[in-house]
N, C-alpha and C positions, 0 to 999 in steps of 0.2 A: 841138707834141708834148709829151705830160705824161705821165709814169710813174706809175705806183702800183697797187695792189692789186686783184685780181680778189676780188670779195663772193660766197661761196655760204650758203645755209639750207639747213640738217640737215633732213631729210626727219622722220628719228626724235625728235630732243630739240629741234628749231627755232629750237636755237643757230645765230648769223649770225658765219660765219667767213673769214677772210683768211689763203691762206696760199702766194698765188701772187702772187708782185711780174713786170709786165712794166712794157719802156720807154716804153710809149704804151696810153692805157688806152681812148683813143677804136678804134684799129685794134685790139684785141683784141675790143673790144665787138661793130666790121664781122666779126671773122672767126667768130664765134659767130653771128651772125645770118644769115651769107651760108654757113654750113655750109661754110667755108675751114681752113686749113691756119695757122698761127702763120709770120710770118716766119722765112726762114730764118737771117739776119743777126744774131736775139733771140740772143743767147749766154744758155746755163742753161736755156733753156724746149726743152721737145721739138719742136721745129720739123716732125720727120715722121710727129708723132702727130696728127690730125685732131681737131679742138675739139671735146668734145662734151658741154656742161656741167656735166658731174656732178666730184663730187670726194669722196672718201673722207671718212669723221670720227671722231674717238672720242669720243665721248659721255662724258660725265662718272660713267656708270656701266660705261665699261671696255667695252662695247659697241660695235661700226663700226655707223657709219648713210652716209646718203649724201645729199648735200648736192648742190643746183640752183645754177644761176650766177644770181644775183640782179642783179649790177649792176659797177660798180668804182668804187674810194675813192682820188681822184689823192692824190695826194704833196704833203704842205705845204711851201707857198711858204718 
C-alpha cells in the first residue's frame, strides 16, 4: 500500500493538477475504474460521495474548468 496524489487534466487550460492526496493510490485507481465508492476507513476523503473523475480548477485566467482523473503520483520513498 502506497499513498500519494490523485493526477487530473484541465479540460480548459490542460494544466495537470494534484490536489487530492489518498492512502493507497493503487485502490483509488480500482475504485474509479470499477465505478466504486472510496473506503470508508479513508479519513478526510468523502467516502459517501461516489468517484467519478472529474475535479474542479481555476485556471490561471481566474476562470473554473474541469479537470478528468488522469492517473496518481505515489509519495516519495
Amino acid at each position: 500500500m502506497k499513498g500519494g496524489t490523485l493526477d487530473y487534466k484541465c479540460r480548459r487550460c490542460g494544466k495537470v493538477f494534484s490536489n487530492t492526496h489518498v492512502p493507497d493510490t493503487t485502490t483509488a485507481i480500482i475504485c474509479f475504474i470499477s465505478d466504486a465508492f472510496m473506503p470508508s476507513a479513508w479519513t478526510g476523503e468523502p467516502a459517501n460521495l461516489k468517484i467519478d473523475g472529474v475535479e474542479t480548477h481555476c485556471c490561471e485566467d481566474g476562470v473554473f474548468g474541469i479537470g478528468d482523473f488522469i492517473g496518481a503520483t505515489d509519495d516519495k520513498s
